[in-house]
SEMIMAR-581116 format. One record per atom (N, C-alpha, C): x, y, z; residue number from 1; atom name. Coordinates in Angstrom, 3 decimals. Example, Ala and Ser with C-alpha at 12.3 -4.5 7.8 and 13.67 -1.06 7.14 Angstrom:
REM SEMIMAR-581116
         px         py         pz     k    a
     13.190     -5.690      7.800     1    N
     12.300     -4.500      7.800     1   CA
     13.200     -3.300      7.800     1    C
     12.850     -2.250      7.080     2    N
     13.670     -1.060      7.140     2   CA
     12.900      0.030      7.870     2    C
//
This chain:
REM SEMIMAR-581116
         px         py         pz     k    a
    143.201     80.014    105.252     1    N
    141.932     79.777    104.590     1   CA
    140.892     80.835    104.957     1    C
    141.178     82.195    105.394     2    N
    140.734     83.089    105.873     2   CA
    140.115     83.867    104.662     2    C
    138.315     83.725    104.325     3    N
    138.028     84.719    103.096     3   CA
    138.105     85.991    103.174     3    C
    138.756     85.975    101.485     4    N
    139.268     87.481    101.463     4   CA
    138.272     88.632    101.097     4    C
    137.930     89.877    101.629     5    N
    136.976     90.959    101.603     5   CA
    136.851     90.755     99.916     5    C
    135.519     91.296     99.007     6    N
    135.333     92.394     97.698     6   CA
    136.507     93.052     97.497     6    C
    137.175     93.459     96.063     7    N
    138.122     94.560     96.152     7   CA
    137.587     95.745     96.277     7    C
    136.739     96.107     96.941     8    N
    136.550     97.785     97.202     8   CA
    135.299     98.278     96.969     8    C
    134.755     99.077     97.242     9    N
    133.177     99.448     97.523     9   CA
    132.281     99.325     95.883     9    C
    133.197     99.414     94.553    10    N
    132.840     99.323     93.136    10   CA
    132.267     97.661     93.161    10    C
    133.213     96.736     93.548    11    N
    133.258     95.007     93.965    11   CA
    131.400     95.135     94.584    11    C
    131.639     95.403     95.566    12    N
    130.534     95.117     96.405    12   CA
    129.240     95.852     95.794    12    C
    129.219     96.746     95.260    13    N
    128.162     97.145     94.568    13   CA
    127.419     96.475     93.437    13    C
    128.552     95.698     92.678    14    N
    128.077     95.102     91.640    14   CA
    127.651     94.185     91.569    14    C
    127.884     93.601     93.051    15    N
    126.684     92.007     93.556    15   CA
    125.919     92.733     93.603    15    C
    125.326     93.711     94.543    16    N
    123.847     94.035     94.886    16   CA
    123.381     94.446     93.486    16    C
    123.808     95.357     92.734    17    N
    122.829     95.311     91.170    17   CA
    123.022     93.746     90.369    17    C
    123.820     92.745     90.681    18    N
    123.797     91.541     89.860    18   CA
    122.731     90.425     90.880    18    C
    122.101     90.687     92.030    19    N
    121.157     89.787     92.492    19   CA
    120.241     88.980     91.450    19    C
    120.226     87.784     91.748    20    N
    119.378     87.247     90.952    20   CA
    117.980     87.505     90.894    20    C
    117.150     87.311     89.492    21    N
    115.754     88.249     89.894    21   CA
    114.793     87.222     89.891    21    C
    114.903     85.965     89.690    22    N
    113.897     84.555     89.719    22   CA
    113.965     84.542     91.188    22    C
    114.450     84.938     91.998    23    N
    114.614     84.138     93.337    23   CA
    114.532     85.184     94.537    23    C
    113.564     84.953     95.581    24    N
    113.574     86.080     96.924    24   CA
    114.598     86.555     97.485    24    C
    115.704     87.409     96.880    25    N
    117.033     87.458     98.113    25   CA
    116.915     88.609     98.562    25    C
    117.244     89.259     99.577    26    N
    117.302     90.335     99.885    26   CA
    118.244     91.624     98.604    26    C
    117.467     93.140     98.884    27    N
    117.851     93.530     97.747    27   CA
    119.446     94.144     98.005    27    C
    120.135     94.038     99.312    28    N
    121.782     94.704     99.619    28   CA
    121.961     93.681    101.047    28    C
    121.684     92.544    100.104    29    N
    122.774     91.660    101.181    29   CA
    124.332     92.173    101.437    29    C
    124.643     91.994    102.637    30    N
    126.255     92.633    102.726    30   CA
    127.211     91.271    101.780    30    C
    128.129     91.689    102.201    31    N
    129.451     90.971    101.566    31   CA
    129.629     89.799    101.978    31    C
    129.847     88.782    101.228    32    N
    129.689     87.528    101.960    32   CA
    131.708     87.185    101.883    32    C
    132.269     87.956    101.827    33    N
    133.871     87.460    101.944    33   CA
    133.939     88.207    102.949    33    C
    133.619     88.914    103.675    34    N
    133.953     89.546    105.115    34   CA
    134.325     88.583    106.371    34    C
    135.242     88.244    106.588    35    N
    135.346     87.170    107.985    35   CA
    134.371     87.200    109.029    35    C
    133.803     88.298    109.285    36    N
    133.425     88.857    110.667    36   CA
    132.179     88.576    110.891    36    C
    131.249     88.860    109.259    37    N
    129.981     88.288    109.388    37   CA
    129.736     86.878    108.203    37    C
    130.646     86.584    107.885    38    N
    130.276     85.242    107.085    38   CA
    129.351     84.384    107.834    38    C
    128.981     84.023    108.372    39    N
    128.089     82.935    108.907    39   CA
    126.815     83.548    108.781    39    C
    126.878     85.265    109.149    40    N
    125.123     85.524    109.728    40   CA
    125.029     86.355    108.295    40    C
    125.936     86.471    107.272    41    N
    125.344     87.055    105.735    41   CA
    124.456     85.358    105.258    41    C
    125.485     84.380    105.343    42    N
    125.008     83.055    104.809    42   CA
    123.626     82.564    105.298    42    C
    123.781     83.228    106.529    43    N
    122.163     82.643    107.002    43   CA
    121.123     83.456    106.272    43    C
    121.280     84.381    106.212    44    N
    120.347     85.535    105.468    44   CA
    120.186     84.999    104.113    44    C
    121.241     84.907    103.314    45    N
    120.666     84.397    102.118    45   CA
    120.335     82.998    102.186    45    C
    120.200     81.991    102.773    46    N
    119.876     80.889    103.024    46   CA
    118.817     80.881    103.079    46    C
    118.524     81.695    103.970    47    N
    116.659     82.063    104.410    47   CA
    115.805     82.442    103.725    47    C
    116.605     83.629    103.033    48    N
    115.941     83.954    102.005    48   CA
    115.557     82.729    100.408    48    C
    116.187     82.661    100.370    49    N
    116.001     81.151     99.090    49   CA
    115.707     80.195     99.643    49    C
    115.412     79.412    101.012    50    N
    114.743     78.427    101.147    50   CA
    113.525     78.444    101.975    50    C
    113.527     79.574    102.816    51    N
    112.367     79.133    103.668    51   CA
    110.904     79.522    103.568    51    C
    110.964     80.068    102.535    52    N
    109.164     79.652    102.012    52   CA
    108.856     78.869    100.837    52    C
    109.946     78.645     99.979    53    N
    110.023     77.771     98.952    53   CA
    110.098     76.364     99.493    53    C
    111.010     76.129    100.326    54    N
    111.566     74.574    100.467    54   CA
    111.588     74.703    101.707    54    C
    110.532     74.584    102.953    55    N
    110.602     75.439    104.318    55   CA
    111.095     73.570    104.657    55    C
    111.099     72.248    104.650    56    N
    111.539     71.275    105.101    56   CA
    113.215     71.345    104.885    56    C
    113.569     71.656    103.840    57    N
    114.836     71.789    103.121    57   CA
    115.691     72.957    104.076    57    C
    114.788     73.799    104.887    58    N
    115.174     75.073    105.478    58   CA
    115.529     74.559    106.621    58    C
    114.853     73.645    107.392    59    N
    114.825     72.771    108.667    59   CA
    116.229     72.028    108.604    59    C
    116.624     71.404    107.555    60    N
    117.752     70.709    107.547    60   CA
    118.797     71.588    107.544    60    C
    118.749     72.915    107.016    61    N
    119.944     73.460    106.928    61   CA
    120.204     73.804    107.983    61    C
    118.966     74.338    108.968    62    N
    119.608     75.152    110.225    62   CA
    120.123     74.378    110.759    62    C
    119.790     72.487    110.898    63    N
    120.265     72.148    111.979    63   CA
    121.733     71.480    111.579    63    C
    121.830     71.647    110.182    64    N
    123.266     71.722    109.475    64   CA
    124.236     72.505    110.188    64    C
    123.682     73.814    109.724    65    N
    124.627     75.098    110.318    65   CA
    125.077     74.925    112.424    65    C
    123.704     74.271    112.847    66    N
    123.800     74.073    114.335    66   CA
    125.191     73.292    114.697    66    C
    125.072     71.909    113.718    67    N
    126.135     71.509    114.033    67   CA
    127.842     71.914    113.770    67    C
    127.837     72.817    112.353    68    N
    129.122     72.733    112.762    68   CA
    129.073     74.274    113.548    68    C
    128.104     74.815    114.111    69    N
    128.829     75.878    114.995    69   CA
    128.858     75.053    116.735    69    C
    128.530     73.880    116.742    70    N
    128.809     73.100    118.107    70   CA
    130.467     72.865    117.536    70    C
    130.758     72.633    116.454    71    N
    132.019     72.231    116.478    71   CA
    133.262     73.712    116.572    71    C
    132.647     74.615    116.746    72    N
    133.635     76.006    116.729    72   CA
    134.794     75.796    117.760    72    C
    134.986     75.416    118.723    73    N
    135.936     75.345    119.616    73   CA
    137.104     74.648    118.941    73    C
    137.068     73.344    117.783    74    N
    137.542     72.466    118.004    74   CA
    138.109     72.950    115.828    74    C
    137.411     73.807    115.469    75    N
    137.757     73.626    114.252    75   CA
    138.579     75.587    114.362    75    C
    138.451     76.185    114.779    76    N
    139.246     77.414    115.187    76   CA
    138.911     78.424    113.699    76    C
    140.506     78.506    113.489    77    N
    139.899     80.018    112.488    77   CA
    138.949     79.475    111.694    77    C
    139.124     78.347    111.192    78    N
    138.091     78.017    109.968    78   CA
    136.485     77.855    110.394    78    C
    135.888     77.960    111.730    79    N
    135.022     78.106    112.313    79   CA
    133.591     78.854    111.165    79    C
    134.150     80.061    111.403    80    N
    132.917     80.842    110.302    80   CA
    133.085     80.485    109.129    80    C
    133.873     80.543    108.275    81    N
    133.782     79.680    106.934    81   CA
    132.779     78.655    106.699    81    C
    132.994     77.403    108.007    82    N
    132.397     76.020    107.656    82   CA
    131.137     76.157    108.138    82    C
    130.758     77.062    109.201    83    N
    129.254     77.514    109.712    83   CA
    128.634     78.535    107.977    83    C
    129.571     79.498    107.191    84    N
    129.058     79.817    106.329    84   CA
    128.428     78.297    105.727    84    C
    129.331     77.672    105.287    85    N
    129.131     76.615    104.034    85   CA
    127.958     75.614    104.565    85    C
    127.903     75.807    105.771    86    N
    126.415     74.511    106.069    86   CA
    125.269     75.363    105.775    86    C
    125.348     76.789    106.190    87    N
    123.949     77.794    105.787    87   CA
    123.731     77.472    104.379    87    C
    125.160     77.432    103.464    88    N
    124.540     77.497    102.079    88   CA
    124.755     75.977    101.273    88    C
    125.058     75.283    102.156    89    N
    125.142     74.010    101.492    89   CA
    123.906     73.623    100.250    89    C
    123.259     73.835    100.423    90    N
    122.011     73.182     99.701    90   CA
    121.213     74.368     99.202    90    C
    121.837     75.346     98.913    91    N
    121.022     76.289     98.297    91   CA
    120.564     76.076     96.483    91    C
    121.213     74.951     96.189    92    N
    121.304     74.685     95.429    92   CA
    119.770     74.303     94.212    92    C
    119.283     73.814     95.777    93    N
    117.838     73.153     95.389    93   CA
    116.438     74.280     95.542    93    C
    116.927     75.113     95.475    94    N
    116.001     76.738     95.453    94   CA
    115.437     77.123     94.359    94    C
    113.923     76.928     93.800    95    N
    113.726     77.271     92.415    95   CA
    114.441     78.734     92.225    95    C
    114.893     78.786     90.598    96    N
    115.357     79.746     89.879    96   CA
    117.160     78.826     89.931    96    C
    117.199     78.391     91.118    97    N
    118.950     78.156     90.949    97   CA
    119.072     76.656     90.463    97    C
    118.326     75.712     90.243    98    N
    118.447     74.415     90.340    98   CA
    118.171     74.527     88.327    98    C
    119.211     74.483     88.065    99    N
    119.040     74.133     86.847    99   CA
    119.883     72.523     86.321    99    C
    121.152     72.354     86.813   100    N
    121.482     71.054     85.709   100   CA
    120.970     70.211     86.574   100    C
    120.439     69.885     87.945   101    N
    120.347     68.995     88.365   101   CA
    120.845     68.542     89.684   101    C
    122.251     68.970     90.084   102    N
    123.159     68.838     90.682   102   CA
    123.449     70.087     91.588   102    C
    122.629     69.740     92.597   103    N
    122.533     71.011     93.178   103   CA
    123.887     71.635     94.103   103    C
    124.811     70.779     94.291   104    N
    126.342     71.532     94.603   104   CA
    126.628     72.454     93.765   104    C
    126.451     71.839     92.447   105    N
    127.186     72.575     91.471   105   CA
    126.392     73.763     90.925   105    C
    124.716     74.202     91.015   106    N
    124.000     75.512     90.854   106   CA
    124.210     76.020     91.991   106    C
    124.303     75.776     93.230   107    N
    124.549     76.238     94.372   107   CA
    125.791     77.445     94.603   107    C
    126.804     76.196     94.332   108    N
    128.376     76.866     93.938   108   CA
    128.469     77.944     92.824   108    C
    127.745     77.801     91.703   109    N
    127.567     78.454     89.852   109   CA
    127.088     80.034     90.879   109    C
    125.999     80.132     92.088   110    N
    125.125     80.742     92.162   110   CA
    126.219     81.781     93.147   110    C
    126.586     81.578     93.990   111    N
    127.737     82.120     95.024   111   CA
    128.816     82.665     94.209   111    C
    129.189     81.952     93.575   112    N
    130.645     82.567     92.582   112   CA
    130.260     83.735     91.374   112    C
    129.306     83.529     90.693   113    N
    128.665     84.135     90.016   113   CA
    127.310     85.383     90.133   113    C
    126.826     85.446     91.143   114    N
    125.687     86.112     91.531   114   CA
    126.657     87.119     93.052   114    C
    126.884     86.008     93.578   115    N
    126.915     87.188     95.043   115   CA
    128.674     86.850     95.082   115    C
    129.529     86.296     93.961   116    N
    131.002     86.774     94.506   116   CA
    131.514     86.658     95.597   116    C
    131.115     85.416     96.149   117    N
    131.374     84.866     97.269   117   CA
    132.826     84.519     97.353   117    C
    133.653     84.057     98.394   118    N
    134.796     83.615     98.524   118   CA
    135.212     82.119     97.994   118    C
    136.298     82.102     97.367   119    N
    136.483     81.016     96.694   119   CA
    136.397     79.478     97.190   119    C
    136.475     79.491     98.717   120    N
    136.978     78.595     99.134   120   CA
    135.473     78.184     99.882   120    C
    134.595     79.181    100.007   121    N
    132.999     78.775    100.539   121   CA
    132.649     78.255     99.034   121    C
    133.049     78.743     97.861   122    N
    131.775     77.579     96.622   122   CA
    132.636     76.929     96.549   122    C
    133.867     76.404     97.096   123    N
    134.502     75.193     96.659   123   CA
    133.826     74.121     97.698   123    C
    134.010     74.909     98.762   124    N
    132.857     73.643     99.921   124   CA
    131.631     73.064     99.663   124    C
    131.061     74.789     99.376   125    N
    129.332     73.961     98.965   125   CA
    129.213     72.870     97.419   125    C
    130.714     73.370     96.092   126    N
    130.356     72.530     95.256   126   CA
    130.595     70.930     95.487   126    C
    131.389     70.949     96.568   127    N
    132.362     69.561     96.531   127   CA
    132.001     68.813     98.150   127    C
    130.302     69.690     98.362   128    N
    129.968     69.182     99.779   128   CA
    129.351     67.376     99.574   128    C
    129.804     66.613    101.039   129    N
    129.294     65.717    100.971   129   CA
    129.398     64.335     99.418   129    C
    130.275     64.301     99.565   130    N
    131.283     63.633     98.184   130   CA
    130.148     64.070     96.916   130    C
    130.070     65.139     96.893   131    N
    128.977     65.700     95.651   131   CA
    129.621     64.812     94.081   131    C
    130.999     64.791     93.846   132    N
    131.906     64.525     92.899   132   CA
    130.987     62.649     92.494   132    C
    130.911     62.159     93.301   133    N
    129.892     60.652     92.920   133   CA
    128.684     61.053     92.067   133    C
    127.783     62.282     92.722   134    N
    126.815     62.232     92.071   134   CA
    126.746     63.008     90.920   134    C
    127.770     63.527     90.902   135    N
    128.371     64.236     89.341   135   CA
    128.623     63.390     88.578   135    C
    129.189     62.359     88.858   136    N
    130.094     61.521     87.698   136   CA
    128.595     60.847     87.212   136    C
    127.566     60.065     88.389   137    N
    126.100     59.232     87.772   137   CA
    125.198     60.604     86.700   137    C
    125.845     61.838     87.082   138    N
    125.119     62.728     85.773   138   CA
    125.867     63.055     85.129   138    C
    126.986     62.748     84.875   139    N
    127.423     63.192     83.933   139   CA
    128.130     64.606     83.532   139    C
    128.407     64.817     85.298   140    N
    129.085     66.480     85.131   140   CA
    130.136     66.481     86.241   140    C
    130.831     65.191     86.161   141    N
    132.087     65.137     86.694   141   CA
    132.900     65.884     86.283   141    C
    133.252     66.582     85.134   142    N
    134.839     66.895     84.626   142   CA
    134.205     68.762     84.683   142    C
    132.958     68.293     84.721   143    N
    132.392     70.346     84.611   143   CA
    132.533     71.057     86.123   143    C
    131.931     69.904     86.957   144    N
    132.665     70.342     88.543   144   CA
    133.764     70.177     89.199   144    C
    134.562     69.475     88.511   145    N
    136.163     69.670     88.555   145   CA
    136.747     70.682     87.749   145    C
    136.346     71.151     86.883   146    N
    136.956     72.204     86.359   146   CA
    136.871     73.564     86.737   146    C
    134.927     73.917     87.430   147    N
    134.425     75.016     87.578   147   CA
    135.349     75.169     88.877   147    C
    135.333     74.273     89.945   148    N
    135.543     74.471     91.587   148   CA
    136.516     73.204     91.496   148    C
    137.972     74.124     92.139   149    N
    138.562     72.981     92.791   149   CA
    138.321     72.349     94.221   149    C
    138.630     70.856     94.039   150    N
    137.733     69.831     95.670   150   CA
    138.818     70.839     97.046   150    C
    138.093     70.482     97.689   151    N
    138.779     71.161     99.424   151   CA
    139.705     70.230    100.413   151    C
    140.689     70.930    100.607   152    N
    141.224     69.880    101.449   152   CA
    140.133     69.095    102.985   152    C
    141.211     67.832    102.654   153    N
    139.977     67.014    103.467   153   CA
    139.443     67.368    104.972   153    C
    140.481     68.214    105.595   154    N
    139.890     68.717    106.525   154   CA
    139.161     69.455    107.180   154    C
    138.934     70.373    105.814   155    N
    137.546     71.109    105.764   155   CA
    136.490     70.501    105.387   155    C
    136.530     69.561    104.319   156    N
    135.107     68.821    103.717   156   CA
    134.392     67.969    104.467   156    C
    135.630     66.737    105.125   157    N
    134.930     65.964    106.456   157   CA
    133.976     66.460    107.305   157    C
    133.923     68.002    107.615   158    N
    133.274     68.308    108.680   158   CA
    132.367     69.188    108.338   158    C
    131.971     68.769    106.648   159    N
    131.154     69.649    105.868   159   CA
    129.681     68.375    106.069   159    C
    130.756     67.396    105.578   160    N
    130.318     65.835    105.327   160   CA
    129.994     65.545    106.331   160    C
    130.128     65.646    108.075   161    N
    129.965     65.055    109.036   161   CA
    128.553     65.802    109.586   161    C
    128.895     67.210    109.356   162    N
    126.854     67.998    109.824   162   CA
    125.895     67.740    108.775   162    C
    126.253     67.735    107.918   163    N
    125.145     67.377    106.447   163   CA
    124.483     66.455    107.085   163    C
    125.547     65.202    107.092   164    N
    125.126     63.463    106.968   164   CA
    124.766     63.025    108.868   164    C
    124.981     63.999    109.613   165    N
    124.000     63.498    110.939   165   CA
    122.412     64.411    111.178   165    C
    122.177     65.336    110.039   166    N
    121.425     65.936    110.739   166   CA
    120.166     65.477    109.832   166    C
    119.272     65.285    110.259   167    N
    117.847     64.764    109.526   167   CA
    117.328     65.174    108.783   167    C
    116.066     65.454    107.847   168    N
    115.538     66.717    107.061   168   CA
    114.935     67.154    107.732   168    C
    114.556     67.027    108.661   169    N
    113.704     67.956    109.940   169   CA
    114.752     68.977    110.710   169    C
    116.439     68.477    110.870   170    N
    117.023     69.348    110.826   170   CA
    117.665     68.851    112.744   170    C
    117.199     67.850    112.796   171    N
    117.313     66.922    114.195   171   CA
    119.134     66.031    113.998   171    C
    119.241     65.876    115.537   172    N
    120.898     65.007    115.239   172   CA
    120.584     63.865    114.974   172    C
    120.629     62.668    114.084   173    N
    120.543     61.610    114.107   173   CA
    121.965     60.778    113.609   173    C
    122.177     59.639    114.247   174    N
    123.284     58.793    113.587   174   CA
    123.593     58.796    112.126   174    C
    124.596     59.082    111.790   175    N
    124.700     58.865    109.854   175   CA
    124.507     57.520    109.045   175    C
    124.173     56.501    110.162   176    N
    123.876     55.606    109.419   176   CA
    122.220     55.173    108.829   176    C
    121.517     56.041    110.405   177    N
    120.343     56.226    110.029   177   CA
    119.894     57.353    108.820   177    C
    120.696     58.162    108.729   178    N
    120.358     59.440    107.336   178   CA
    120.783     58.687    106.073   178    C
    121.799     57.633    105.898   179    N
    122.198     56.714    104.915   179   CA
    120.713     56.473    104.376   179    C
    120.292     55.851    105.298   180    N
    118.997     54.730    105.130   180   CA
    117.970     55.544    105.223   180    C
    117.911     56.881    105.469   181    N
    116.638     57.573    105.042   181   CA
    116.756     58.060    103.755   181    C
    117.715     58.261    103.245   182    N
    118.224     58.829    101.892   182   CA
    117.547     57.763    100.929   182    C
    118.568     56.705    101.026   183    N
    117.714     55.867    100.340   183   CA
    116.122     55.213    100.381   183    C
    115.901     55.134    101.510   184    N
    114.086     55.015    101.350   184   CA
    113.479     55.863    100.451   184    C
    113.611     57.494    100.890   185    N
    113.111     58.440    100.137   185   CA
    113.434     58.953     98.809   185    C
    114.430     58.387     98.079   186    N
    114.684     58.571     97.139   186   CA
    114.349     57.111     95.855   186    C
    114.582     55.940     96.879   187    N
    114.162     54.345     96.201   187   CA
    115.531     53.957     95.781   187    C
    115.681     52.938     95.474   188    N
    116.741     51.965     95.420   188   CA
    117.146     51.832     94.028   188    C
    117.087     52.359     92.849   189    N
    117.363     53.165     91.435   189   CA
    117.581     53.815     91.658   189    C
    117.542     55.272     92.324   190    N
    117.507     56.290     92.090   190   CA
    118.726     56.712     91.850   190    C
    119.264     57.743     90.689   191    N
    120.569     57.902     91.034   191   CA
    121.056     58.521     92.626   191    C
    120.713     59.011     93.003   192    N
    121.117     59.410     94.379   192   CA
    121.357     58.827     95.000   192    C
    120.193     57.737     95.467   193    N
    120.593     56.522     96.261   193   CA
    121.918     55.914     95.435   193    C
    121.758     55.484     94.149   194    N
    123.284     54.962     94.012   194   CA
    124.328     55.663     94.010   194    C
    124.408     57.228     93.968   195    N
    125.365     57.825     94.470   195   CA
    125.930     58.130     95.902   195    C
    124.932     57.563     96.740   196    N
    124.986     57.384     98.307   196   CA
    125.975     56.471     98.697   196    C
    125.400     55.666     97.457   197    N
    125.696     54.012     97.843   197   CA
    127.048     53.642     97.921   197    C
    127.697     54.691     96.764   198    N
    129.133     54.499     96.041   198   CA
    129.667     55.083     97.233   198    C
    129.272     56.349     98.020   199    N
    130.049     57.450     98.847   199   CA
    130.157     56.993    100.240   199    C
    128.980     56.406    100.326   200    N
    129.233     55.569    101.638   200   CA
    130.253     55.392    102.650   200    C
    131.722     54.605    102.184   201    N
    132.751     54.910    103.020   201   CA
    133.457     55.801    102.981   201    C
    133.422     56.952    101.971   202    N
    133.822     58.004    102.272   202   CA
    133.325     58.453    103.559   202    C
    131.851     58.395    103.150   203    N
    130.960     59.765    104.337   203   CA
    131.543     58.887    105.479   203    C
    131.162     57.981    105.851   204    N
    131.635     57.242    107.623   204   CA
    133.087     57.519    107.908   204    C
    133.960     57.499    106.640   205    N
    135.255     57.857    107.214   205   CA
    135.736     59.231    107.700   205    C
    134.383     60.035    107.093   206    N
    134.700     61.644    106.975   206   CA
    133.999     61.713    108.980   206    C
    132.631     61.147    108.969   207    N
    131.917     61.467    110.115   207   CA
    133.438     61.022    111.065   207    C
    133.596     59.467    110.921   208    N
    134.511     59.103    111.542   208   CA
    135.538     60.261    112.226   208    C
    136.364     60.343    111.273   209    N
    137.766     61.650    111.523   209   CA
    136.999     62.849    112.544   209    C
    136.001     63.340    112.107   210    N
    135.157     64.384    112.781   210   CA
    135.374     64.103    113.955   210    C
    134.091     63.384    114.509   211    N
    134.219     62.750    115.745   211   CA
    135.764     62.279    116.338   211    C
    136.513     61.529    115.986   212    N
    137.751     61.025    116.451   212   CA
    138.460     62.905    117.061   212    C
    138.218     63.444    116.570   213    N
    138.956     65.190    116.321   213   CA
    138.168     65.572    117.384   213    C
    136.980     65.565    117.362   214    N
    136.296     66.697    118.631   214   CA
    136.560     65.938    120.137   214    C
    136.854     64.510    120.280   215    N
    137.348     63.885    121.248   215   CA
    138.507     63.907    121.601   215    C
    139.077     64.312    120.732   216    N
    140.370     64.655    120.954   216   CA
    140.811     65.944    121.872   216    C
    139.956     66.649    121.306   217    N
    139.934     68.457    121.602   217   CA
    139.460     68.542    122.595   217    C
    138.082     67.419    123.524   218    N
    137.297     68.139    124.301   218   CA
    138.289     67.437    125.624   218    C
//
């Protein structure tokens, strides 16, 4: 599951002239399929699209990304990959990129399409955190199954397990308490909240496995 480099210096050029122009990114971000710096390209563009736009939204990611690089010992090669995919988990919600709604899926549209990212980082960020529930309550279930295939579960759990403990302030909190902040802040209609609602034992089974795994390891 090791992402594979640009094919060749023509590849990599044609992200930096295809940057998106609604949105702050840097103007020669490096390569985001490079193994070596995947995590600290992802932070860069992360930063760049959220933290003066959505600077609360920015708070959650870092402490996203915090957690799964506490988990590096225990998740091995796939280490930088899943530290990429928490930087860009939610880039989704960045004016200029948030168009259908569904911010996995502009997130993912935005990586595959704009910066030619590795296949298997927009399959994470599209299919982060059982995203596929809140597709189906809009109505773009069969468009994010088609665009991005889902990730095996042992990468997503531990996509699902830093998302869903870390707060919007970007703090560790229990996932049952982020359950129940989700829904406060969103209200008890909301589709989100009912897409929470549906995912529910997914996410605890995903945190679950996580945890059960790093106890294992330590």
């Amino acid at each position: 599951m090791r992402p594979a480099p640009l094919a060749g210096p023509d590849a990599e050029q044609d992200v930096f002239r295809r940057l998106a122009t609604s949105v702050n990114v840097p103007p020669r971000l490096s390569n985001l399929g490079r193994m070596n710096t995947l995590a600290s390209r992802a932070e860069q563009l992360a930063q760049a699209l959220l933290q003066e736009s959505l600077s609360r939204r920015w708070a959650h990611v870092q402490g996203v990304a915090a957690r799964a690089r506490s988990l590096a010992p225990v998740l091995g090669a796939d280490a930088d990959l899943l530290e990429a995919a928490a930087w860009l988990h939610d880039i989704g919600y960045a004016p200029g990129l948030a168009t259908t709604g569904l911010h996995a899926l502009d997130g993912a549209r935005y990586l595959r399409d704009t910066q030619h990212a590795d296949t298997m980082l927009c399959r994470l960020v599209a299919h982060h955190t059982c995203a596929v529930i809140e597709a189906e309550e809009r109505g773009l279930a069969d468009i994010l199954g088609l665009e991005f295939e889902p990730v095996p579960e042992e990468l997503s759990s531990v996509l699902t397990y830093c998302d869903i403990t870390t707060s919007p302030d970007g703090e560790l909190v229990p996932a049952e308490r982020r359950l129940a902040e989700i829904q406060q802040r969103y209200g008890p209609e909301h589709l989100v909240s009912r897409s929470m609602q549906r995912a529910t034992p997914m996410i605890l089974r995903a945190v679950e496995q996580v945890q059960d795994r790093a106890a294992r390891s330590a």
